[in-house]
ROKE-865597 format. One line per 2 residues: number of its first residue (from 1); their letters; for each residue z, x, y of C-alpha. Coordinates in Angstrom, 2 decimals, m for minus. Layout:
# residues N
NUM) A) Z,X,Y ~ ... .
END
This chain:
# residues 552
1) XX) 0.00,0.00,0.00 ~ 0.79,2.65,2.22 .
3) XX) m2.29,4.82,1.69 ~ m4.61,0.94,2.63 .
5) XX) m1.97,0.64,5.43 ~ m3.46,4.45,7.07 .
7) XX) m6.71,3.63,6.08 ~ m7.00,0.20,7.67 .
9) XX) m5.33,2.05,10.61 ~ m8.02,4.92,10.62 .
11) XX) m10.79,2.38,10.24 ~ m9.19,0.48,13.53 .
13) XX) m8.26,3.55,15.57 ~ m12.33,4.73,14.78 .
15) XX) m13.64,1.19,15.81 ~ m11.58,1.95,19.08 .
17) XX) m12.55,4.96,19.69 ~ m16.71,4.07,19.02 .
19) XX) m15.96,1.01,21.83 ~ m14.52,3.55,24.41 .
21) XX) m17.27,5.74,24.04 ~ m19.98,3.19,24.12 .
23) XX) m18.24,1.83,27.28 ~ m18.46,5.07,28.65 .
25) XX) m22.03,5.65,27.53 ~ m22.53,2.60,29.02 .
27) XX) m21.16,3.08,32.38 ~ m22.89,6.61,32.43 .
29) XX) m26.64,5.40,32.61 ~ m25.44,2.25,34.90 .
31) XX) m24.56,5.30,37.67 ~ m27.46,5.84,40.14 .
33) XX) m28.98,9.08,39.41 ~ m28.63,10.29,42.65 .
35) XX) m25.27,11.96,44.25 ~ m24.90,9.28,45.94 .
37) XX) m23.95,7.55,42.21 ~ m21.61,10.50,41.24 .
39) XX) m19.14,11.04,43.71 ~ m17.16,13.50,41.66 .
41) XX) m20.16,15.81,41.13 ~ m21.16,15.25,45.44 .
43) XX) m17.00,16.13,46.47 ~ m17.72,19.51,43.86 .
45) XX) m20.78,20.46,45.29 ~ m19.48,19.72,48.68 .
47) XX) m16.53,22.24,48.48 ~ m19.20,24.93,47.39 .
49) XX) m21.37,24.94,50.09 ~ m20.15,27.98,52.11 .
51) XX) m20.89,27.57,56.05 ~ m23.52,29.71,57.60 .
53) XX) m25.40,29.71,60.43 ~ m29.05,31.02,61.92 .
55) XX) m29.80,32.89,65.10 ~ m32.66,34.22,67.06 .
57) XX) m35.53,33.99,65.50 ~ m34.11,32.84,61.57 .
59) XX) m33.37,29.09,64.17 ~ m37.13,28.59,64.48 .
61) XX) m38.48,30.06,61.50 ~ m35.68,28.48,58.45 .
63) XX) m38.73,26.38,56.89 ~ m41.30,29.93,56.56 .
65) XX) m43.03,29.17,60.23 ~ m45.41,32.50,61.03 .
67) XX) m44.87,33.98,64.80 ~ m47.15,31.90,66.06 .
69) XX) m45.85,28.78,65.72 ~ m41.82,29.97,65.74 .
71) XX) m42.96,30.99,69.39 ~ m44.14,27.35,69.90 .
73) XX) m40.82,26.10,68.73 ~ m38.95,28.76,70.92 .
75) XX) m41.27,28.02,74.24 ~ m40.67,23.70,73.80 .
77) XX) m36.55,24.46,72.53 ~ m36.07,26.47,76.08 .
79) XX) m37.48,23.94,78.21 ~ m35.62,21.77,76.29 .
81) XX) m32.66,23.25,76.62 ~ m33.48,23.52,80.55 .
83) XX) m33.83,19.80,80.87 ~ m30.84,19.27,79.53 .
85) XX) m28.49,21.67,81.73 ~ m30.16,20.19,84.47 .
87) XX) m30.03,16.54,84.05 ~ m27.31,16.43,81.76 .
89) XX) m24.41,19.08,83.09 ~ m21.50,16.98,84.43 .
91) XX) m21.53,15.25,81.06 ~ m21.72,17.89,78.61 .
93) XX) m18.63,19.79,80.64 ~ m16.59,17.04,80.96 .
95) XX) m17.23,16.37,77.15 ~ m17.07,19.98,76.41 .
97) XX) m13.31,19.58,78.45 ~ m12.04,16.51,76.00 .
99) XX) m13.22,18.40,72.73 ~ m10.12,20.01,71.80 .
101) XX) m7.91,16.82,72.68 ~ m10.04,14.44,70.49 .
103) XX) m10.89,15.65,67.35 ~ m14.09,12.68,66.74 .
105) XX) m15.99,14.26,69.64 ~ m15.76,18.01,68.48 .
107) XX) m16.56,16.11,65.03 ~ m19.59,13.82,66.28 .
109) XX) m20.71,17.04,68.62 ~ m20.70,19.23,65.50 .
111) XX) m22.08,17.35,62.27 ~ m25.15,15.87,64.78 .
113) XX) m27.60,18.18,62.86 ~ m27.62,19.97,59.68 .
115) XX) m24.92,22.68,59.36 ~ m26.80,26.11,60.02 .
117) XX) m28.38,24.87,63.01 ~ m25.68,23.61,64.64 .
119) XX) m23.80,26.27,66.83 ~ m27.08,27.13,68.78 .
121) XX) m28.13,23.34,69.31 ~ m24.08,22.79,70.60 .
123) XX) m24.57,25.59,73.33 ~ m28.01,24.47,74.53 .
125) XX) m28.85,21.13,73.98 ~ m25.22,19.37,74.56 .
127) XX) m25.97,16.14,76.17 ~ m22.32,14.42,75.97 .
129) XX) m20.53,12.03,74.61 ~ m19.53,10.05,77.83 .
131) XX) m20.74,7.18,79.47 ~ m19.27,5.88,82.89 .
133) XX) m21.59,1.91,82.88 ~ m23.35,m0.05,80.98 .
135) XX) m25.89,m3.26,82.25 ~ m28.39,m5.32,80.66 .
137) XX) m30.09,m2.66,77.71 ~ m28.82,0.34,79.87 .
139) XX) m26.54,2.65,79.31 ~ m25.45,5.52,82.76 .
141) XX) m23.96,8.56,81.93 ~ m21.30,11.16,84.07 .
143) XX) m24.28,12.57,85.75 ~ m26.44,9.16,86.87 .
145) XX) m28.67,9.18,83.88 ~ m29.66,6.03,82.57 .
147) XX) m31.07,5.03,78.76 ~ m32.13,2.22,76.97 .
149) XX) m28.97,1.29,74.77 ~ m30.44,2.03,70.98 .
151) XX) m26.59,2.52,69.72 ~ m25.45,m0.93,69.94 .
153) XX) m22.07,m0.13,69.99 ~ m22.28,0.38,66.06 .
155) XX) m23.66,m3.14,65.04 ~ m20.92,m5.06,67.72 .
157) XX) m23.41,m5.23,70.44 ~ m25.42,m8.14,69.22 .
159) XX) m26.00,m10.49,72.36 ~ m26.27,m7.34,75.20 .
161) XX) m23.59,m6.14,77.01 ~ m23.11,m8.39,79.81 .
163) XX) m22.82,m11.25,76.86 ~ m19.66,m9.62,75.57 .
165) XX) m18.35,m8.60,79.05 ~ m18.24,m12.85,79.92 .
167) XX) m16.89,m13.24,76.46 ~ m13.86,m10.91,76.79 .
169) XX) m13.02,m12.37,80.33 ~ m13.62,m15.69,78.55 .
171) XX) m10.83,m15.22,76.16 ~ m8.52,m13.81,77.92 .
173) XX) m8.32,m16.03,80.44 ~ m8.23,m19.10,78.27 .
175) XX) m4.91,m16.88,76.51 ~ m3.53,m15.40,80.03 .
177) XX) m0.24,m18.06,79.54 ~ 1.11,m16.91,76.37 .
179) XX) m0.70,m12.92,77.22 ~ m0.26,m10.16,75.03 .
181) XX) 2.97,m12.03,73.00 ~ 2.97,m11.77,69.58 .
183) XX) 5.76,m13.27,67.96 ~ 3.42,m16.33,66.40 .
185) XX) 0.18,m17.43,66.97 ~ m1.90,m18.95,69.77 .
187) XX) m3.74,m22.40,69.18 ~ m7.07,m21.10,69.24 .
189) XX) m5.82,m19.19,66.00 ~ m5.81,m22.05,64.18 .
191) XX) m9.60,m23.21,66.30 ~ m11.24,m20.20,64.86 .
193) XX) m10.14,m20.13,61.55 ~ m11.94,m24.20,61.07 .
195) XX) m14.95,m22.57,62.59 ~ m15.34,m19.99,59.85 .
197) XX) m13.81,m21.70,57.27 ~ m17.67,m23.99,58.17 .
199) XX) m19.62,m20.83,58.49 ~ m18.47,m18.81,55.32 .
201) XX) m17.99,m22.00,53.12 ~ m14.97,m20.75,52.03 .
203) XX) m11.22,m22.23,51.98 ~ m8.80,m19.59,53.58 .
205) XX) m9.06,m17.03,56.55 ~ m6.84,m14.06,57.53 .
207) XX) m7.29,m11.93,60.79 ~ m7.35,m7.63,61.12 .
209) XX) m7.75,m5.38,63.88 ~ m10.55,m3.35,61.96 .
211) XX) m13.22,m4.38,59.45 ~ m11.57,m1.40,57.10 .
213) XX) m8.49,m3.25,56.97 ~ m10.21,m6.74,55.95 .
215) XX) m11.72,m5.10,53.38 ~ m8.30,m3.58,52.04 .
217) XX) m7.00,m7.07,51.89 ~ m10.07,m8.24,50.16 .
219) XX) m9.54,m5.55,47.31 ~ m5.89,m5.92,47.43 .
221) XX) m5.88,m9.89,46.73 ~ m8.77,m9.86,43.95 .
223) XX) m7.02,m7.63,41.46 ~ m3.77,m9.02,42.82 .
225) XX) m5.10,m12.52,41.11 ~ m7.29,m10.83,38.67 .
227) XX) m4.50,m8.51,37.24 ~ m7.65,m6.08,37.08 .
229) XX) m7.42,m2.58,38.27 ~ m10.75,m1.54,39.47 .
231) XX) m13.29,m2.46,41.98 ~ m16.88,m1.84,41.93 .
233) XX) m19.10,m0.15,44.98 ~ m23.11,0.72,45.07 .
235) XX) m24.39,3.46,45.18 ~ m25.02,4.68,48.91 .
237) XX) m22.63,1.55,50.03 ~ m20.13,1.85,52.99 .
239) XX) m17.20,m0.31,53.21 ~ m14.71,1.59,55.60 .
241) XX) m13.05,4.94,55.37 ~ m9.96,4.35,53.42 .
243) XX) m9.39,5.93,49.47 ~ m10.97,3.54,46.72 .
245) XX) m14.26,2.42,48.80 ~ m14.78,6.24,49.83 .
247) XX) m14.65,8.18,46.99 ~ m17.37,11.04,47.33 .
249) XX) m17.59,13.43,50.58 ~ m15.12,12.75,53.12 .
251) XX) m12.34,11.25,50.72 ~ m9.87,14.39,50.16 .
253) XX) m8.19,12.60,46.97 ~ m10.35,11.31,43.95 .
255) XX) m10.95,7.45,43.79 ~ m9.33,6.75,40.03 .
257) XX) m10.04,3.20,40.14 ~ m13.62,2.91,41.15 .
259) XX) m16.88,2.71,39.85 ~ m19.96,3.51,41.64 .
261) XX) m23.08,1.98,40.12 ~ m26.57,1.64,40.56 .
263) XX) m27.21,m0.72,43.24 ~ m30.26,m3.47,41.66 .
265) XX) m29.77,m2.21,38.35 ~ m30.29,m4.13,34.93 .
267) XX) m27.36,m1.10,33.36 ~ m25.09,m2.31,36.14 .
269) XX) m25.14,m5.98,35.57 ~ m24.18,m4.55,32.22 .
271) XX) m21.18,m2.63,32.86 ~ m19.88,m5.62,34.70 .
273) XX) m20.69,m8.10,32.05 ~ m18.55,m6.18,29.47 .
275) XX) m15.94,m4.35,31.04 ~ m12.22,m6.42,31.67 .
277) XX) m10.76,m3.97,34.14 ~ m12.96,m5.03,36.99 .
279) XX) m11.08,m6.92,39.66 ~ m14.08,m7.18,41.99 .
281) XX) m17.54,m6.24,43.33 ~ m18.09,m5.20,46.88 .
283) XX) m21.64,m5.72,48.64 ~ m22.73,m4.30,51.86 .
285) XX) m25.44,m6.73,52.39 ~ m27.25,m3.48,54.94 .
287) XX) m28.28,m1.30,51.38 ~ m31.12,m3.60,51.21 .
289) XX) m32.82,m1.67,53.95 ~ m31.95,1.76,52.06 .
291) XX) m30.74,0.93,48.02 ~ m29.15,3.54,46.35 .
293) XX) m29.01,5.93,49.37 ~ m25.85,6.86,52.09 .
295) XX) m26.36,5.63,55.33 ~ m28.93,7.58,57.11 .
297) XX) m27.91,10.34,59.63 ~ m29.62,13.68,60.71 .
299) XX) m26.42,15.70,59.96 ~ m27.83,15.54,56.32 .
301) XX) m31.52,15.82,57.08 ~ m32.89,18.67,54.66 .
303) XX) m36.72,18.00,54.19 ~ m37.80,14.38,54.88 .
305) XX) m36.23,10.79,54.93 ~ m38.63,8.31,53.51 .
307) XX) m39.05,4.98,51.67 ~ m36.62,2.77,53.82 .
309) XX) m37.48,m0.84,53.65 ~ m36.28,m4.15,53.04 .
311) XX) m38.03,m6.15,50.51 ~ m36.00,m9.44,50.91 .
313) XX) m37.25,m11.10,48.10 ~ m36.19,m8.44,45.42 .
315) XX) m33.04,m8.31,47.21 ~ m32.22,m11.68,47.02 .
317) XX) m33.22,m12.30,43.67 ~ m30.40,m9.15,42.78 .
319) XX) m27.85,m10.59,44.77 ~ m28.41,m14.27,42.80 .
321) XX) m28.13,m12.08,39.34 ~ m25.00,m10.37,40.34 .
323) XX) m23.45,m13.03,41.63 ~ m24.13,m15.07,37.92 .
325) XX) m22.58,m12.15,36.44 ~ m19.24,m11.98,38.39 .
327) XX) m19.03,m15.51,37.55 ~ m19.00,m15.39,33.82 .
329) XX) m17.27,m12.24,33.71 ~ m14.38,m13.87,36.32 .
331) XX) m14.49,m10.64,38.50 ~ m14.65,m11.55,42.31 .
333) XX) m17.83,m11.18,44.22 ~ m17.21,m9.86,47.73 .
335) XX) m19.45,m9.84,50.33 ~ m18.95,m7.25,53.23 .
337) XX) m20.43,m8.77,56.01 ~ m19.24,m6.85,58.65 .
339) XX) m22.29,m5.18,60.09 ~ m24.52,m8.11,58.80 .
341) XX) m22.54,m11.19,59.99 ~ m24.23,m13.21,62.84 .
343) XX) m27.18,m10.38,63.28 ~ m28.96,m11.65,60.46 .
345) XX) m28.61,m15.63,60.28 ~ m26.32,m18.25,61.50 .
347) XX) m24.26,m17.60,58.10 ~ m25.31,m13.98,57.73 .
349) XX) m26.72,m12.43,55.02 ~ m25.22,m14.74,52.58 .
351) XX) m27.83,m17.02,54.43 ~ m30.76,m14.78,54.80 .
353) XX) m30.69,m14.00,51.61 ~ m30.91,m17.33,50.10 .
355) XX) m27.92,m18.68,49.99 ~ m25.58,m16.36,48.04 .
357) XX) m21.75,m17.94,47.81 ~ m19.06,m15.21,47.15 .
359) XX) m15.84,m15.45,46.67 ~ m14.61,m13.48,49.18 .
361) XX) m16.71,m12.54,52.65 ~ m15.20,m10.08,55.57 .
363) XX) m16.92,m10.29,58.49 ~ m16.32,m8.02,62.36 .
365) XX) m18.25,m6.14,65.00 ~ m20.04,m8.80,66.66 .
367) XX) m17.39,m11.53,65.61 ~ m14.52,m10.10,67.97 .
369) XX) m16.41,m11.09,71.13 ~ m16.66,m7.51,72.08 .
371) XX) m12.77,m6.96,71.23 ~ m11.63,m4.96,67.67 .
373) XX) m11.42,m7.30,64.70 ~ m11.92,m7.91,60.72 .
375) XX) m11.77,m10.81,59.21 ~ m11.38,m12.13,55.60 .
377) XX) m12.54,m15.52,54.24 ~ m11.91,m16.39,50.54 .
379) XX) m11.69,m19.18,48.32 ~ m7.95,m20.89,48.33 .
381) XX) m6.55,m19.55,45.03 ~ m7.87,m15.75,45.91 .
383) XX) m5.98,m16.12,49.43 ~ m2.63,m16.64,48.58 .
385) XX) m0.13,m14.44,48.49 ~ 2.60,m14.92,46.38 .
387) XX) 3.26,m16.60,42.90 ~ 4.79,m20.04,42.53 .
389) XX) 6.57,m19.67,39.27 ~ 7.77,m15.38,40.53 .
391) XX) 9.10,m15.55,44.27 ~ 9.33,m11.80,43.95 .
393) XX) 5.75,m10.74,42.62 ~ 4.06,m11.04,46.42 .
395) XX) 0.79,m9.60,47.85 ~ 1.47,m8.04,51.56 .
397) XX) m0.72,m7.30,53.97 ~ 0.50,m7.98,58.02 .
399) XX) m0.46,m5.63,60.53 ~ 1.11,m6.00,64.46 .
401) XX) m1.66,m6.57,66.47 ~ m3.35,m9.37,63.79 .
403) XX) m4.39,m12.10,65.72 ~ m3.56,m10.67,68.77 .
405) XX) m4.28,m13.40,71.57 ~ m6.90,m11.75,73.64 .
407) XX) m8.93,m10.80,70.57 ~ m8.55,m14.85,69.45 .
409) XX) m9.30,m16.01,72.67 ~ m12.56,m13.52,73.34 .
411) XX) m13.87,m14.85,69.23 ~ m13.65,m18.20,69.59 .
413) XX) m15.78,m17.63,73.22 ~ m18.08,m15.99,70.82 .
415) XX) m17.96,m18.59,68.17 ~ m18.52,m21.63,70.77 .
417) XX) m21.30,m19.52,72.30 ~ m23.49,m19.16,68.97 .
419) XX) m22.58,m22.74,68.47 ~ m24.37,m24.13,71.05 .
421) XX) m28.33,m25.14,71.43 ~ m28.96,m21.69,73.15 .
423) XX) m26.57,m19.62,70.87 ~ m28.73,m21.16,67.83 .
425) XX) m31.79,m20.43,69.23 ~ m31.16,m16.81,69.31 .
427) XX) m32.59,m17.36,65.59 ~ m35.56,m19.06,65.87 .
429) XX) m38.42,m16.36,64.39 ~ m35.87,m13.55,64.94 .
431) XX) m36.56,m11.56,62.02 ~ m40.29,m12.06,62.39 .
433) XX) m40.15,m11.01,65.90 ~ m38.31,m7.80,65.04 .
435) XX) m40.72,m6.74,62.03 ~ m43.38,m7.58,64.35 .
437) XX) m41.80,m5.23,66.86 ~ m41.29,m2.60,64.23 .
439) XX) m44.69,m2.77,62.49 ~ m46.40,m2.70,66.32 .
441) XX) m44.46,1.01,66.83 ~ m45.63,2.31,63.23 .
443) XX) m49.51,0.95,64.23 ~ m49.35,3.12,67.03 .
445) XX) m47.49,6.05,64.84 ~ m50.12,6.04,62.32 .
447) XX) m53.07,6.12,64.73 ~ m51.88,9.39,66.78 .
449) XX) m51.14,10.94,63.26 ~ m47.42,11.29,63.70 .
451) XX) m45.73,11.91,60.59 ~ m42.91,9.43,61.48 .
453) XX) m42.56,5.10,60.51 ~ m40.05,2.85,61.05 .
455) XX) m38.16,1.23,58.36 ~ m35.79,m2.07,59.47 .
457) XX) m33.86,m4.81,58.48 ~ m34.01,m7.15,61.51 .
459) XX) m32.25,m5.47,64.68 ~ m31.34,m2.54,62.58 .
461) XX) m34.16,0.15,62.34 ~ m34.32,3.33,60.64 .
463) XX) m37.03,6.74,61.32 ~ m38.73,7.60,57.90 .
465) XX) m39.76,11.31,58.11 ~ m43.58,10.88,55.85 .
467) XX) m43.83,14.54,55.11 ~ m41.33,17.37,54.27 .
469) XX) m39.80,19.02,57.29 ~ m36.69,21.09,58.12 .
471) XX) m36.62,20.12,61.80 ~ m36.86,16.16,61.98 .
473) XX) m33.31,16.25,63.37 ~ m34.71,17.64,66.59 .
475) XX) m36.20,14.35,67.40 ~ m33.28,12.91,68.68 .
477) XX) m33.15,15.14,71.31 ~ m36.32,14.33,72.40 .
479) XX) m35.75,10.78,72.25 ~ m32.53,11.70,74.40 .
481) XX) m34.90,13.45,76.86 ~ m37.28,10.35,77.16 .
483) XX) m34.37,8.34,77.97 ~ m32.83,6.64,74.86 .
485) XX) m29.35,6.57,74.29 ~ m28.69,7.22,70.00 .
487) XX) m25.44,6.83,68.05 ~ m24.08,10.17,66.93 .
489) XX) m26.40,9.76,63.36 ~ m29.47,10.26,65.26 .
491) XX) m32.39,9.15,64.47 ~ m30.81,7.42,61.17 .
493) XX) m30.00,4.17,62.86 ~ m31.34,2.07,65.95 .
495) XX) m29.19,m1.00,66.68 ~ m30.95,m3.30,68.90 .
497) XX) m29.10,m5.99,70.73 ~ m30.93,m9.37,71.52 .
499) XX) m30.82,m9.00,74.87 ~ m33.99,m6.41,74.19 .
501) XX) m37.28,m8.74,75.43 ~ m40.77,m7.66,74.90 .
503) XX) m41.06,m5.78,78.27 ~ m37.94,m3.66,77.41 .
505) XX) m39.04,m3.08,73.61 ~ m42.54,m1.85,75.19 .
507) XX) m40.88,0.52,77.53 ~ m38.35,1.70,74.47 .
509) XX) m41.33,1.95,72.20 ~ m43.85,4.06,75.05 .
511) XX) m40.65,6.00,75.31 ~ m40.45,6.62,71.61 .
513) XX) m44.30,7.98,71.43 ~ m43.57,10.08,74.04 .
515) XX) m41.08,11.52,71.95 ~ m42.33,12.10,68.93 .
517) XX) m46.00,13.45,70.66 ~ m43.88,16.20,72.03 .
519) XX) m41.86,16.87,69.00 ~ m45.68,17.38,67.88 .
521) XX) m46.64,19.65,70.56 ~ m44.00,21.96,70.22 .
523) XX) m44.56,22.54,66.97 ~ m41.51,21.19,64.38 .
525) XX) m43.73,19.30,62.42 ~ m45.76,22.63,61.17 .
527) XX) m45.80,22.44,57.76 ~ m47.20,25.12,54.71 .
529) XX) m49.86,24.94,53.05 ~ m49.55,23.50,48.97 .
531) XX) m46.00,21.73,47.89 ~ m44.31,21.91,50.93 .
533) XX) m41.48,19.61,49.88 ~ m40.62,22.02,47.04 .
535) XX) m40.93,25.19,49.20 ~ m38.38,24.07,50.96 .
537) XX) m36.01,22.97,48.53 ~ m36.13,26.41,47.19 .
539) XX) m35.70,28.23,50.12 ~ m32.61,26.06,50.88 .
541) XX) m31.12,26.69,47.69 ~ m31.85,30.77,48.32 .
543) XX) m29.90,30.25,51.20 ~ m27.23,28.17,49.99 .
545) XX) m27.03,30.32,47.11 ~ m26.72,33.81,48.91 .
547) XX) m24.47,32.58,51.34 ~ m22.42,31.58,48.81 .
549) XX) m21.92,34.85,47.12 ~ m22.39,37.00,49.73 .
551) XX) m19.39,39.76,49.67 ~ m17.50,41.19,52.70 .
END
C-alpha cells in the first residue's frame, strides 16, 4: 500500500509539474518578442549600457558620413546653434539656473536625444524649458518667442487654452463659499459623479489627484474582489509610473506580479483564458496607434521609427475578443482612459471603438477642467471596499486632496460644457477631419521626397522616420526653430488641441515642411549606400560594445 501510496504521489507531483511548465511555455510565446515584452531582459540590458559620449567631428560623423557631408552637418548645426543663443538666451539661462533645484528639468534637458549626443546638443542647442503665456494655439517663452502649442499639455489640453482658463475660473467660483475646505465633500461631488456614472455606464465613481493613483485603485480593488494576485499589461503600454504597471526601464525593483503580453495576440488571449492568478487586464486604449511598441520619444531614436498607425477596425475587433475572454475567465477588464477619454468620442475610446464595456474605466487630463485629477468608474460590486460578513478585511485607498473643491467645481464646468449642443459638436467628423489633416502633411512629405510621414490616432500624431538614420532626433530642433513648441519626447508625439482650425493647421503644417526641407539641406538624412539599417545597427553595437569594456 505504501509503495501505490508514493507512486500515485509521483504520478500527481509529475502531472503538476508538466502543468507548470506548460503554463510557463505558454506564457513564454504569449510575450511580445520585442523588449518591450520582456522587461526583465530590457532592466539587464539597461544596466549594461555604459555612458559615452562623441565630440568634434565623431558628433557628425556616428552613422559613417565622409567629410563632405559631416561638414554639411557641422556648417547647418552652427547656425543652428547661433539661432538659438540668439533668439532663445533668456530662456535657456534661466532654465539652465533652475536645473540643479528640479531634478525633471536636468532630466527632460538630458534624455531629449539619444545618450552620446547629448552633452554637445545641451551646450548649443538649449532652448528651455520655460514658458511665461499661453493664448489661443500659442505658446511665449522668457525671451518673447512665440510657437504653435504641439505639446498639449500632455493630452489635458483638449479644448485650447483659453477653454480651460474659463473652466478653472468657472469652478472655482461656483466653490469660492466652502474654498479650499476639505473635511467632506462639496455638492457638485455628488453632480459629477451622476454625470460619469452616464458616460462610463458604470455603477460607482471615486476621485484622485493623478491618473497614476486611479489606476492604483483600479488594480488594488480587482484582485481585492478577485482574490487574484496578478495583473496583466501590453506590451509597449503605459499606465503611470508606480511598481507593478512599470516593470522594465525606469522601475528600480522587479514587478513580481505582472505579466507583460503581446498586445493583439491569439497566445495572449490564451494565457488569460487558462491562468487563475489573474486579477485583471489593463488597456491603454493609445497602443492602437503604436501596438507592441513604448511610447515614442527621440531619447531612444537609434535608426528609424516607422509603421505607426491606427487601423481601427483590427483594433476594435481585439478589444471585443479580449473583453469575451476576461468575461469567462472572471478577471476584470480595465480600461485606462486617461489620455483617450473625451479626445476620442463623447464616451472615449470605449465608444470609438465600438462599444467596448469594461469593468473598470479611469479616466483624467482633459476631465479635470484644466486642474490635476484621476478618476475611477467601476461596476458596484468591484467598488466597494470592505466585506459585509469581515468588518476587518477592508480595501483603502484616500488621499488628502481627493475631491478637492476647486478641482470638482472646474470638472463639472468641463462636464456641462461637453454636454451642451456646442460641446457635442466638437465631434461631428472629428476624426475624419484630423486624418484628413494628417494624410494632407504626408501628400506634401512624399512629393518633396522627405523621408518622414505622419502616423495618428485623431489629435494625437506621431513622425515615422521611412529610412534608417542616426540623426532623426535633430528634427525637433528644427521644428523648434520654425516655431513649434514639442513636449520633451520630441518628435514622438504631437498633441493637438481643438481649438487648432484649418488656417492654424496650414501655418503648423508650412512650418513643419520648412523643417524637415532644412533638416534635408543640411545633410542628416545622408544615408550609405547597400543595408543601411544594418550598418548601423552594427556600428552601434561596436560602440556599445567597446565602451563597455574599455579599461582605464
Amino acid at each position: 500500500m505504501k509503495r501505490l501510496t508514493l507512486s500515485v504521489a509521483t504520478v500527481l507531483a509529475g502531472v503538476l509539474s508538466a502543468q507548470k511548465i506548460r503554463q510557463r511555455v505558454q506564457l513564454s510565446r504569449a510575450k511580445h518578442r520585442s523588449l518591450a515584452g520582456h522587461s526583465r531582459m530590457a532592466r539587464r540590458m539597461a544596466r549594461q549600457v555604459a555612458n559615452y559620449h562623441f565630440v568634434g567631428d565623431e558628433f557628425f560623423a556616428a552613422d559613417g558620413a565622409p567629410g563632405d557631408v559631416v561638414a554639411q552637418r557641422r556648417a547647418g548645426f552652427d547656425a543652428l546653434s547661433a539661432l538659438y543663443r540668439q533668439r532663445f538666451a533668456k530662456t535657456a539661462a534661466y532654465t539652465g539656473a533652475a536645473a540643479d533645484a528640479i531634478p525633471d528639468v536636468r532630466f527632460t534637458g538630458s534624455y531629449r536625444v539619444p545618450f552620446q549626443f547629448s552633452p554637445v546638443v545641451r551646450e548649443h542647442l538649449s532652448a528651455g524649458s520655460f514658458y511665461c503665456a499661453a493664448s489661443g494655439v500659442m505658446l511665449t517663452d522668457l525671451d518673447g518667442n512665440e510657437f504653435y502649442d504641439l505639446t498639449g499639455s500632455y493630452g489635458v489640453n483638449l479644448l485650447g487654452v483659453d477653454a480651460y482658463r474659463a473652466l478653472t475660473d468657472a469652478g472655482i467660483a461656483a466653490t469660492r463659499e466652502l474654498g479650499p475646505t476639505l473635511a467632506g465633500l462639496h455638492p457638485v461631488v455628488a453632480d459629477n459623479a451622476r454625470r460619469l456614472q452616464a458616460i462610463s455606464g458604470l455603477d460607482a465613481v471615486s476621485f484622485h489627484m493623478s491618473g497614476t493613483e486611479a489606476v492604483m485603485q483600479a488594480v488594488r480593488l480587482a484582485r481585492y474582489h478577485t482574490g487574484r494576485s496578478h495583473l496583466v499589461r501590453f506590451a509597449g503600454a503605459y499606465h503611470g509610473w508606480w511598481d507593478d504597471v512599470q516593470p522594465g526601464v525606469g522601475n528600480p525593483v522587479a514587478a513580481e506580479r505582472t505579466y507583460t503580453l503581446a498586445d493583439m495576440s491569439e497566445r495572449s488571449l490564451a494565457v488569460l483564458a487558462s491562468r487563475k492568478d489573474i486579477a485583471c487586464v489593463l488597456v491603454n486604449p493609445l497602443q492602437a496607434l503604436h501596438p507592441n511598441r513604448n511610447a515614442p520619444g527621440d531619447s531612444t531614436l537609434v535608426s528609424r521609427r516607422a509603421g505607426a498607425k491606427t487601423d481601427r477596425a483590427a483594433y476594435a475587433d481585439w478589444l471585443r475578443r479580449l473583453q469575451d475572454t476576461c468575461r469567462k475567465a472572471g478577471i476584470v477588464l480595465i480600461m485606462d482612459e486617461i489620455f483617450t477619454g473625451f479626445r476620442l468620442a463623447p464616451r472615449g475610446a470605449c465608444e470609438y471603438f465600438g462599444g467596448i464595456r469594461p469593468d473598470m474605466v479611469t479616466y483624467g487630463k482633459t476631465l479635470g477642467g484644466g486642474l490635476p485629477v484621476g478618476v475611477l468608474c467601476g461596476r458596484a460590486d468591484l467598488m466597494k471596499r470592505y466585506r459585509d460578513d469581515r468588518p476587518a478585511d477592508i480595501c483603502f485607498a484616500r488621499g488628502t486632496f481627493n475631491s478637492h473643491p476647486y478641482v470638482m467645481g472646474a470638472m463639472d464646468a468641463f462636464l456641462r460644457r461637453m454636454e451642451t449642443a456646442e460641446g457635442q459638436a466638437l465631434y461631428v467628423g472629428v476624426d475624419e477631419a484630423w486624418n484628413e489633416r494628417a494624410a494632407s502633411l504626408n501628400a506634401r512629405l512624399d512629393a518633396e521626397g522627405l523621408p518622414v510621414a505622419i502616423g495618428n490616432l485623431g489629435t494625437i500624431w506621431t513622425v515615422n522616420f521611412l529610412e534608417p538614420g542616426r540623426y532623426h532626433w535633430m528634427l525637433q530642433y528644427y521644428l523648434r526653430a520654425e516655431g513649434l513648441a514639442l513636449s520633451w519626447v520630441g518628435t514622438g508625439r504631437f498633441i493637438f488641441s481643438l481649438a487648432f482650425g484649418d488656417d492654424e493647421f496650414t501655418e503648423v503644417a508650412n512650418r513643419f515642411m520648412a523643417a524637415a526641407r532644412a533638416m534635408q539641406r543640411d545633410g542628416w538624412w545622408w544615408r550609405p549606400r547597400g543595408d543601411a539599417g544594418k550598418a548601423l545597427r552594427h556600428r552601434l553595437m561596436r560602440e556599445m560594445l567597446r565602451s563597455r569594456f574599455r579599461k582605464g
